[in-house]
SERO-4910 file (N, C-alpha, C, O; in steps of 0.05 Angstrom, whole numbers):
BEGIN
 pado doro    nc1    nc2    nc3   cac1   cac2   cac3    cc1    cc2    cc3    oc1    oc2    oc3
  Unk    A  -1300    176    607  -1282    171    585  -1253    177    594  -1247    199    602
  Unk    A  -1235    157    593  -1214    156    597  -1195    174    578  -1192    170    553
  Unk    A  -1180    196    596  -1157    210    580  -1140    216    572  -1127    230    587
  Unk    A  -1126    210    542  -1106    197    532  -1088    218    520  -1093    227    498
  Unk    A  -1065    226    537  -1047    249    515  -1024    227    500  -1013    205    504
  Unk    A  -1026    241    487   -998    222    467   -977    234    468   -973    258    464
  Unk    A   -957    214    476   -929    226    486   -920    227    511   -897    227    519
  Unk    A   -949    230    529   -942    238    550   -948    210    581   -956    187    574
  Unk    A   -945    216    603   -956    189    621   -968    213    639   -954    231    647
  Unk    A   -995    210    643  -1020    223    656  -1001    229    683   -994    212    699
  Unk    A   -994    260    685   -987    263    721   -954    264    726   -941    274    745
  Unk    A   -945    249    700   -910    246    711   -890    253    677   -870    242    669
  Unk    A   -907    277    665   -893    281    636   -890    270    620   -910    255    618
  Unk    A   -869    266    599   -860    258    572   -865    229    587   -865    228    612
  Unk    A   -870    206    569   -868    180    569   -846    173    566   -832    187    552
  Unk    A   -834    145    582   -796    147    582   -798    133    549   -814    124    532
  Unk    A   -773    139    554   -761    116    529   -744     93    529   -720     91    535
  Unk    A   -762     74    520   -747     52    521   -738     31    505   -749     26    484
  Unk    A   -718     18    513   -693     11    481   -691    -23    490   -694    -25    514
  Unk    A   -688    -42    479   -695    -74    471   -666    -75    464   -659    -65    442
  Unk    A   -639    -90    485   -621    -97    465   -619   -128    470   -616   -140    491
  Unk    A   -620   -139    446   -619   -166    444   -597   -182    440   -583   -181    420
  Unk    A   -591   -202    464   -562   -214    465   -567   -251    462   -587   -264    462
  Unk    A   -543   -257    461   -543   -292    459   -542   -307    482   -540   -331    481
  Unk    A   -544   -291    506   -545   -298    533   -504   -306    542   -495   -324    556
  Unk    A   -492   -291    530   -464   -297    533   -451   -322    526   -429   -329    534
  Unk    A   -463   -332    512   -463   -365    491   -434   -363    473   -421   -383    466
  Unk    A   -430   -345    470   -403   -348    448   -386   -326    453   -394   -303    457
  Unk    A   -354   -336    453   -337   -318    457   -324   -308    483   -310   -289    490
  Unk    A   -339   -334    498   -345   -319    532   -351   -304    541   -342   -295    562
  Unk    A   -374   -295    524   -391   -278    527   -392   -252    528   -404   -240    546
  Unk    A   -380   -240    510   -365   -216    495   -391   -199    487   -388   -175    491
  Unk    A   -412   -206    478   -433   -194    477   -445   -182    500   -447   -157    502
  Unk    A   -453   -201    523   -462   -188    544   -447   -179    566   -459   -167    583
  Unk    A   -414   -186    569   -401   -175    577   -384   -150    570   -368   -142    587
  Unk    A   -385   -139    551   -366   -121    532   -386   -111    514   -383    -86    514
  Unk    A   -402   -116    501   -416   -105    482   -445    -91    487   -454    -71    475
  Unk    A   -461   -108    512   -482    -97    524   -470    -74    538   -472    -53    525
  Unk    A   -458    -73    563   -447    -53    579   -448    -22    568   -460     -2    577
  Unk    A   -426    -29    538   -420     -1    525   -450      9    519   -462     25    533
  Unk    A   -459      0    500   -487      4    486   -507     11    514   -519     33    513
  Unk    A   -510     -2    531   -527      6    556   -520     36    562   -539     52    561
  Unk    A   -498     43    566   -489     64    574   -496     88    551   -507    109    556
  Unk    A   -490     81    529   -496    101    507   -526    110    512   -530    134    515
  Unk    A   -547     92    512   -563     92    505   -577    106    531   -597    120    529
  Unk    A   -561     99    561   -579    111    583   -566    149    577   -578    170    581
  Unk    A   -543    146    568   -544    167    565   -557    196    550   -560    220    552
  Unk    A   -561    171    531   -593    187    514   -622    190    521   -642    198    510
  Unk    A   -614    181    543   -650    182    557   -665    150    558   -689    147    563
  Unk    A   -647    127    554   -669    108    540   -656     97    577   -637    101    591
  Unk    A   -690     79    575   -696     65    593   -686     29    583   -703     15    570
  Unk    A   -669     22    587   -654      3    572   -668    -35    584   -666    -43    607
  Unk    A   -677    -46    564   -674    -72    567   -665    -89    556   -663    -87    532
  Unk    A   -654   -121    574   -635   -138    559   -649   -166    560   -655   -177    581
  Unk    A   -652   -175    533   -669   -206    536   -649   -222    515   -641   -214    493
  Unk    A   -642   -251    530   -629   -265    510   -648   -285    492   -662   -303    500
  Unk    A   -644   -275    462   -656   -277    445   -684   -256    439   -693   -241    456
  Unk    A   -694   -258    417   -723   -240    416   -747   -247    436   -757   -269    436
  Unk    A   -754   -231    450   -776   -235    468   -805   -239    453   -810   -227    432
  Unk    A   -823   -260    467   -850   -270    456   -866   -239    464   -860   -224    482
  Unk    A   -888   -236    444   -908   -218    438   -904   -189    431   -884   -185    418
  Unk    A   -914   -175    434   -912   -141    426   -879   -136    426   -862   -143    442
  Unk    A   -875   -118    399   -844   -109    412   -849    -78    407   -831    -61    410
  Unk    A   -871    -73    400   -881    -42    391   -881    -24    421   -887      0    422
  Unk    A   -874    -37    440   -865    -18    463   -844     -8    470   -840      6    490
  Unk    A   -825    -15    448   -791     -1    454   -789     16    427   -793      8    404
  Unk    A   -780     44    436   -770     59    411   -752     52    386   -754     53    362
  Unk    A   -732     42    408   -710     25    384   -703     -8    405   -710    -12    429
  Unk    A   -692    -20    392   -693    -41    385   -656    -47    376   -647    -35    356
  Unk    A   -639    -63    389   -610    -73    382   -605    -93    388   -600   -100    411
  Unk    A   -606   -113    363   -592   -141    361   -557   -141    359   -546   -131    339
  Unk    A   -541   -152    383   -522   -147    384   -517   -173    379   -493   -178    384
  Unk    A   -530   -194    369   -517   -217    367   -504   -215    345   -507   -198    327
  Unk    A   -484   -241    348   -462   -236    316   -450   -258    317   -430   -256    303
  Unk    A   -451   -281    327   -438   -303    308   -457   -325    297   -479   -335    302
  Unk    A   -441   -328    283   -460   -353    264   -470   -375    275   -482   -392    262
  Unk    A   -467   -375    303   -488   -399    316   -511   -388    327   -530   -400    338
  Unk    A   -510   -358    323   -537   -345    334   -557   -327    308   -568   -305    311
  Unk    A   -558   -343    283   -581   -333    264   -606   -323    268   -620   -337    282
  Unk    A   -614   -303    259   -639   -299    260   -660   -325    257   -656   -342    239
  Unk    A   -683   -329    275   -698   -348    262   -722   -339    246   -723   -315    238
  Unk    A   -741   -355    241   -759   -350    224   -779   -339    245   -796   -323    236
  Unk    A   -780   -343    265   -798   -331    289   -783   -298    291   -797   -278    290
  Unk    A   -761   -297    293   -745   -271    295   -749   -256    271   -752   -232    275
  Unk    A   -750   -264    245   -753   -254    223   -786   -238    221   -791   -214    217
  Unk    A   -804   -261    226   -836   -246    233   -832   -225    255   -853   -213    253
  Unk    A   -823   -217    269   -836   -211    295   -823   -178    289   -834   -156    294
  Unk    A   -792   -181    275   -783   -153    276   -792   -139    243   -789   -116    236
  Unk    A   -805   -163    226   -820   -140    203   -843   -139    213   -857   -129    196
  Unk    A   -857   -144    236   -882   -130    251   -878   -115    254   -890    -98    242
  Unk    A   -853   -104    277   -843    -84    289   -834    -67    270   -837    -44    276
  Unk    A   -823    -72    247   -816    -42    232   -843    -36    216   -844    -15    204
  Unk    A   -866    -54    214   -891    -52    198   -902    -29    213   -913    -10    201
  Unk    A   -900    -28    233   -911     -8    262   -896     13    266   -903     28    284
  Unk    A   -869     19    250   -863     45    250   -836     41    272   -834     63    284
  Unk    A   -819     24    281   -807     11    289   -773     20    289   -764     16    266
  Unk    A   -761     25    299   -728     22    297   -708      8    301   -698      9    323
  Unk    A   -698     -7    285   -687    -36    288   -662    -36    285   -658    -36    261
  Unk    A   -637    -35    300   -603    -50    299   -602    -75    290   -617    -90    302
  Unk    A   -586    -88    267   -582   -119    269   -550   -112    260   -537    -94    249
  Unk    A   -547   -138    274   -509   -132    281   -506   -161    256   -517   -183    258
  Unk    A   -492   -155    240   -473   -176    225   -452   -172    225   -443   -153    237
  Unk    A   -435   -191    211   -394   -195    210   -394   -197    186   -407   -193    165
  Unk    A   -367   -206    199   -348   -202    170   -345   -230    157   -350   -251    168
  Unk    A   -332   -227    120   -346   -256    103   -342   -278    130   -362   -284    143
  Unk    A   -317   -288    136   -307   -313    146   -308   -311    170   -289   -325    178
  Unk    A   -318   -303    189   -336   -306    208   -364   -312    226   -368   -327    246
  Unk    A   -376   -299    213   -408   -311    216   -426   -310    192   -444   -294    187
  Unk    A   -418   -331    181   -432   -330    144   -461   -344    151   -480   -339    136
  Unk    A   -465   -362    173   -502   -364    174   -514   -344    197   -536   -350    206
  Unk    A   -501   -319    208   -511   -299    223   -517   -279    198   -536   -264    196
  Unk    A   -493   -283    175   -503   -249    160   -519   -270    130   -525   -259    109
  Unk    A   -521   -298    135   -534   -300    111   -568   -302    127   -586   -306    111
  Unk    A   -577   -299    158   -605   -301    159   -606   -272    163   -625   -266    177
  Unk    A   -594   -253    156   -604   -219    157   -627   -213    129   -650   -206    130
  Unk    A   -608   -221    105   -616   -225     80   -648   -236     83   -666   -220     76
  Unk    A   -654   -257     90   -690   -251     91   -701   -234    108   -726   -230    105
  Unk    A   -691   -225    122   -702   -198    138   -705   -180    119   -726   -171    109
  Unk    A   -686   -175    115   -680   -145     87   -707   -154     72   -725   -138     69
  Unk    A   -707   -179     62   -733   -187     47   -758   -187     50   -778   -179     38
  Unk    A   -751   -201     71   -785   -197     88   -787   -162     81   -803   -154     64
  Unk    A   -773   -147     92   -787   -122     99   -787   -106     68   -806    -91     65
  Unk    A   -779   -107     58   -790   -102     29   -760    -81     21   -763    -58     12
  Unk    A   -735    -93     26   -712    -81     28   -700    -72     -2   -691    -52    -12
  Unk    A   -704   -101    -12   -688   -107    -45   -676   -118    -41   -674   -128    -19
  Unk    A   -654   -124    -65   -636   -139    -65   -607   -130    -63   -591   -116    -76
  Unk    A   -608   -147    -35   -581   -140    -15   -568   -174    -18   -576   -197    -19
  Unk    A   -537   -158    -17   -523   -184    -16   -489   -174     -6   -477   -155    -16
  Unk    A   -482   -189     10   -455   -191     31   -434   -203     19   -438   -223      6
  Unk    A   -412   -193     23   -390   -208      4   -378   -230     14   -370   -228     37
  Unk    A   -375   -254      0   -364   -284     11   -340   -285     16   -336   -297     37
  Unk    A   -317   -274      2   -292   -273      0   -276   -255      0   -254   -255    -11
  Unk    A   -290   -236     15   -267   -203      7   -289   -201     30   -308   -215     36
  Unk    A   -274   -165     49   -290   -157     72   -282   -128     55   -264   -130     38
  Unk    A   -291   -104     59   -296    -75     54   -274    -75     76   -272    -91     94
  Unk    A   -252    -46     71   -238    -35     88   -237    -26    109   -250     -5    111
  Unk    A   -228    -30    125   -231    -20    161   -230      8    163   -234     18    185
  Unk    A   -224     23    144   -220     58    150   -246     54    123   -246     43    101
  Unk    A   -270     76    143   -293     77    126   -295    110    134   -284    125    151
  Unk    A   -310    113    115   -318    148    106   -353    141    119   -369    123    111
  Unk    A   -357    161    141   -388    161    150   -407    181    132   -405    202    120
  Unk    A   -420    170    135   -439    179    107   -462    202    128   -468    196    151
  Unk    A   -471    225    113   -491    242    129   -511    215    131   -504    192    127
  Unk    A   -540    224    138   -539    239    164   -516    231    190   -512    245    210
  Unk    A   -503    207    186   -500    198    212   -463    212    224   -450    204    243
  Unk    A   -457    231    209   -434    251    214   -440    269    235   -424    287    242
  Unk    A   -461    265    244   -474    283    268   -496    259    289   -501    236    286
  Unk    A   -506    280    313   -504    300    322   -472    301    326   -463    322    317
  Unk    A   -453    285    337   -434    279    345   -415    279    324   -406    257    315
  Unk    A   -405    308    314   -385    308    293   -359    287    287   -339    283    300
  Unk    A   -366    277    268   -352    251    264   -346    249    231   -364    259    218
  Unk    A   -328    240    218   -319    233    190   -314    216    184   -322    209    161
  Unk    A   -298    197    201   -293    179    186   -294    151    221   -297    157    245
  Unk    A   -292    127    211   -284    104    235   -263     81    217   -265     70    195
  Unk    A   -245     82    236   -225     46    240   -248     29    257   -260     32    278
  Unk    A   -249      3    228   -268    -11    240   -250    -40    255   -227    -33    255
  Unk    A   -250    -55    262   -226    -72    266   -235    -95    254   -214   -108    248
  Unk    A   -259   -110    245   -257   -126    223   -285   -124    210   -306   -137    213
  Unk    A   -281   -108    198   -315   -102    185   -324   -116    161   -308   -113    142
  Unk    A   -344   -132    155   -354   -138    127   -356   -116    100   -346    -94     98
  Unk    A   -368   -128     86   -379   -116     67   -393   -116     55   -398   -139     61
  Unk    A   -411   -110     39   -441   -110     27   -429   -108      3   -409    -95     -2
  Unk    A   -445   -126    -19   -434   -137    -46   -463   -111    -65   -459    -98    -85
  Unk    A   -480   -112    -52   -511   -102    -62   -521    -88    -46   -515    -96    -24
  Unk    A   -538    -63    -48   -555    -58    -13   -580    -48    -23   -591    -29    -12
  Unk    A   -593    -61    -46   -625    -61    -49   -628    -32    -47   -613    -15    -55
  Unk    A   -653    -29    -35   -661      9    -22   -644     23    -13   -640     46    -22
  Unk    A   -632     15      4   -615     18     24   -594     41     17   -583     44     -5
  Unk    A   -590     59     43   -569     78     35   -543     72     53   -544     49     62
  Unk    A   -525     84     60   -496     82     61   -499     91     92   -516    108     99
  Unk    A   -482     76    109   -475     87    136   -443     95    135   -434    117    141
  Unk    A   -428     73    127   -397     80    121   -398     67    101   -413     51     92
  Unk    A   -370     81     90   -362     66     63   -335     72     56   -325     95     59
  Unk    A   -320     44     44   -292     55     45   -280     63     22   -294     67      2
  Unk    A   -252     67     19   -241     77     -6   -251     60    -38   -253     71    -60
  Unk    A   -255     38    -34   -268     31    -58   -289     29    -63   -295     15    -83
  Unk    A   -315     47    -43   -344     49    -53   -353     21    -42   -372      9    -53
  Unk    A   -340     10    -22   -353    -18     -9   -358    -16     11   -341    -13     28
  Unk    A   -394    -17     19   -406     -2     48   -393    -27     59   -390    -47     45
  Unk    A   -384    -25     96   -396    -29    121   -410    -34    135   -407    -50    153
  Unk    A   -434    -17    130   -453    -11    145   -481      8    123   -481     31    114
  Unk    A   -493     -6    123   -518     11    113   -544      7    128   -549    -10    145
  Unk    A   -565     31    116   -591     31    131   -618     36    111   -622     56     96
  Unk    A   -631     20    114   -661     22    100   -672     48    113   -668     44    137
  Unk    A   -684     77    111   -692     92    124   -721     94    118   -732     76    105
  Unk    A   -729    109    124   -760    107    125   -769    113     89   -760    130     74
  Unk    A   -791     90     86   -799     98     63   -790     69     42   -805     57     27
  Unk    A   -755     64     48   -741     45     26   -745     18     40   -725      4     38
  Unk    A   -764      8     54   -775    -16     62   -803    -19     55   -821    -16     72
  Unk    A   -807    -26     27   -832    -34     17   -853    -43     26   -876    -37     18
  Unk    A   -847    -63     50   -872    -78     66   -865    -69     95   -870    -83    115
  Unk    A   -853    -47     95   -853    -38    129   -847     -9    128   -830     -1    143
  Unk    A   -860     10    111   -853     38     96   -852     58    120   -843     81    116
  Unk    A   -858     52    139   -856     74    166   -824     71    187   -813     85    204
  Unk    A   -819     45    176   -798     22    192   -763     35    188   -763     48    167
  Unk    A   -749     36    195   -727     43    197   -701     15    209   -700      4    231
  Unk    A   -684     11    184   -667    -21    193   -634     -7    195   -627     12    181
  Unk    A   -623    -16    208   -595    -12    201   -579    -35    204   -585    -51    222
  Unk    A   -559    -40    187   -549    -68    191   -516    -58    190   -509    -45    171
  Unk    A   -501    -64    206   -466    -66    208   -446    -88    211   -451   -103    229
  Unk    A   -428    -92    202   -424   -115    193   -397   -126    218   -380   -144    215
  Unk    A   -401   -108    241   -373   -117    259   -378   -103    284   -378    -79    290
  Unk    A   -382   -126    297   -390   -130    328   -377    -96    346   -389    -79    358
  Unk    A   -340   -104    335   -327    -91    352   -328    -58    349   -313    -42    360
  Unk    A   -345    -55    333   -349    -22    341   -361     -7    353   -363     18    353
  Unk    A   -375    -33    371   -398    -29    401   -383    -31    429   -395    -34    451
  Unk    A   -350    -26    426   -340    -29    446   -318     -2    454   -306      6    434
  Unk    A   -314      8    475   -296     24    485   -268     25    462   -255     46    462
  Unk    A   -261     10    449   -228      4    447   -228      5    411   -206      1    400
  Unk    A   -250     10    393   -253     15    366   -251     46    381   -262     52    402
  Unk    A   -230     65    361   -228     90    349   -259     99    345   -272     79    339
  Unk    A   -276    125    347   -303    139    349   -314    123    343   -319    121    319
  Unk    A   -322    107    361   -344     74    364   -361     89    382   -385     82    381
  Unk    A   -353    112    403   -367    116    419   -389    144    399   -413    146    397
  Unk    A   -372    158    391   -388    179    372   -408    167    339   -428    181    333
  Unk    A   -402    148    324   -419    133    313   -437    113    328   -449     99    312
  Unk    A   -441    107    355   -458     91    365   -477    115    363   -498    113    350
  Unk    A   -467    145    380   -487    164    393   -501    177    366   -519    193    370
  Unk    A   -494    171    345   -501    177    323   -524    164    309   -546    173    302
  Unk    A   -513    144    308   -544    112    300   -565    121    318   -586    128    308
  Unk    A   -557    121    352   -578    122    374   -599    149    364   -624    152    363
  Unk    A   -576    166    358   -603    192    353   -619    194    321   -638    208    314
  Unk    A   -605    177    309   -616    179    278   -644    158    290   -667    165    291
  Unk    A   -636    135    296   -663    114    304   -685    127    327   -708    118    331
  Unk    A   -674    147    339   -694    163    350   -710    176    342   -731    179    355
  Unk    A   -701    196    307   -715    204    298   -707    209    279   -692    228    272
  Unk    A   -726    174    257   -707    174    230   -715    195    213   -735    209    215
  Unk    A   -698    197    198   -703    218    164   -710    200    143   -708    176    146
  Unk    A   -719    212    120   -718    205     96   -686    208     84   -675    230     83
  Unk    A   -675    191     78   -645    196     63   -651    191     28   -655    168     20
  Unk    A   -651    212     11   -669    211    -14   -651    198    -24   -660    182    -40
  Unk    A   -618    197    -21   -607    194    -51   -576    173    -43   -567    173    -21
  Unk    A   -567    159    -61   -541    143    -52   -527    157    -64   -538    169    -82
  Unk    A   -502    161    -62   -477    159    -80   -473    130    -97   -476    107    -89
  Unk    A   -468    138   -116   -463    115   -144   -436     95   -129   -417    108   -122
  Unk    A   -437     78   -127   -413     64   -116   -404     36   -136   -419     21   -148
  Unk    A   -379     36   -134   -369      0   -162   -375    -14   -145   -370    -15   -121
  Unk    A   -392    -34   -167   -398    -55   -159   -376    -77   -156   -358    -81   -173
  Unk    A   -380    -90   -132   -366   -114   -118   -356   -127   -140   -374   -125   -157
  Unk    A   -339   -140   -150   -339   -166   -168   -368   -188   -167   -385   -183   -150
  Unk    A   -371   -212   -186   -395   -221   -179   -379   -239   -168   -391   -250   -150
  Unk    A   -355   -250   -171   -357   -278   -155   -335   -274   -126   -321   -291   -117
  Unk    A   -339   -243   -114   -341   -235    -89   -366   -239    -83   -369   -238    -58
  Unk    A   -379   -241    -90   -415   -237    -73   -426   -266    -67   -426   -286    -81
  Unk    A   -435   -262    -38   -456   -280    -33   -490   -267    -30   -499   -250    -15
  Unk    A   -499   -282    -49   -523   -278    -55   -544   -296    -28   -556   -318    -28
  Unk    A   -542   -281    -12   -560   -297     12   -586   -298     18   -596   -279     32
  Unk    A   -603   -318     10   -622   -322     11   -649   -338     30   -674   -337     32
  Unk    A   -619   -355     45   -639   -375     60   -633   -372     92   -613   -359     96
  Unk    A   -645   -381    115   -639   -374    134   -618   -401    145   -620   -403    170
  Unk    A   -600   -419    135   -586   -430    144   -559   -436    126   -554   -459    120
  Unk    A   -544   -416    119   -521   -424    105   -508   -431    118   -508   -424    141
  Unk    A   -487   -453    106   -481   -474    125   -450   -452    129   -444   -435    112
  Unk    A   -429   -459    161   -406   -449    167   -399   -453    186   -412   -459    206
  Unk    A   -362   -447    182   -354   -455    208   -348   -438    226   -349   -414    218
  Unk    A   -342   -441    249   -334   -418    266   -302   -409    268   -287   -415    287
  Unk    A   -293   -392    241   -267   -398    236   -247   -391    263   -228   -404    273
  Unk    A   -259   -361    272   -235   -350    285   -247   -336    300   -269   -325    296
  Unk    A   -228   -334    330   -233   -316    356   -242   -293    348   -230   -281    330
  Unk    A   -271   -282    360   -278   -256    343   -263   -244    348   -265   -228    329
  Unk    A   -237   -233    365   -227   -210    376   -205   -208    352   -196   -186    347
  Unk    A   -198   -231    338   -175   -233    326   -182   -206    304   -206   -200    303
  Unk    A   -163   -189    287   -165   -177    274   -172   -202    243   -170   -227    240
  Unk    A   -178   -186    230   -172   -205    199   -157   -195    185   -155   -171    182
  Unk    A   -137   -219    171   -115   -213    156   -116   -184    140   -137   -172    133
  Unk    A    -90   -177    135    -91   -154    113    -87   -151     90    -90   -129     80
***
């Protein structure tokens, strides 16, 4: 009978850890993702111990062999598909840790309108992203993720906003109670209750040159290493309704307004 410790690899200790970051194969932007955005994130992540891999687009079969899991894609010619949508509510069904990178309204409106059936699929609620207004670039970081790496607040350089966030609790949030960035934590994903999601709404805080981009990355990395229960939100004003896009389907139609690097108006 073959002998199985858990945790461990028979003869050579702890089992490594290993992390899935998912890119567009440098397809948009000249390739700002896997030149600029992989790099940083690789580095974070080796520095946490993870044994790092890079596949453009979602890889076919099991993904229950990587701890966490980072979709760095972000413009609207690279949507989640419906094959991508199954494969990562398997992966959080299995107890799973998942990054999905979205933007801001007028930038990739069919990248952050196929997140919205993800949230769904996984039993998120009702989440919805704002069409015409983006949440403030100076956001207030919400516990747990103010640690390990003492941190308060981030300059985001063009961050979305979340109109709704279903289960979902707060990663940043700015002076008017309009998240950034939020995360499903264990428990507030109805059809993936072991699963852990985080969704952010702006590429550029995965890079060297965003203000404590480097201390909220190391922050996410160790929360998805070993999520919590986060029991409670802060009460926040609701969005206007005809700021909100209610996103439902995996192809809202858009254009590719502007150079991601560009800031968005003020």
């Amino acid at each position: 009978m073959a002998l199985t410790l858990p945790g461990f690899c028979w003869g050579f200790g702890p089992a490594p850890l290993t992390a899935l970051i998912v890119n567009d194969g440098g397809a948009n932007d000249g390739g700002f993702d896997t030149g600029t955005v992989q790099p940083f994130l690789t580095g974070r992540l080796v520095n946490a111990g993870y044994t790092v891999t890079a596949n453009t687009g979602v890889p076919a079969g099991s993904l229950a062999g990587y701890q966490q899991i980072w979709d760095i894609r972000y413009s609207t010619n690279t949507p989640l598909t419906g094959s991508d949508i199954t494969a990562y509510t398997t992966y959080l069904q299995g107890g799973g840790s998942l990054f999905v990178m979205g933007e801001n309204h007028s930038f990739a409106p069919a990248r952050d309108s196929s997140i919205i059936p993800l949230i769904t699929a996984a039993g998120g609620g009702n989440a919805t992203i704002l069409q015409t207004a983006d949440s403030q670039n100076l956001q207030t970081v919400q516990p747990p993720f103010t640690g390990p790496v003492p941190l308060t607040t981030i300059t985001f350089a063009a961050i979305g906003g979340f109109g709704t966030i279903g289960n979902a609790r707060y990663v940043t949030l700015d002076a008017n109670n309009v998240p950034g960035g939020i995360v499903f934590s264990k428990g507030t994903l109805t059809n993936a209750t072991s699963g852990s999601l985080i969704v952010v709404l702006d590429v550029n805080f995965l890079t060297a040159g965003v203000g404590s981009s480097q201390a909220l990355t190391d922050n996410l990395i160790a929360y998805l290493a070993a999520p919590t229960v986060i029991s409670s939100v802060p009460s926040a004003t609701p969005a206007p309704p005809s700021a909100i896009l209610v996103l439902t389907g995996l192809g809202a139609a858009g254009i590719y307004f502007a150079y991601r690097r560009r800031q968005k108006a003020a």
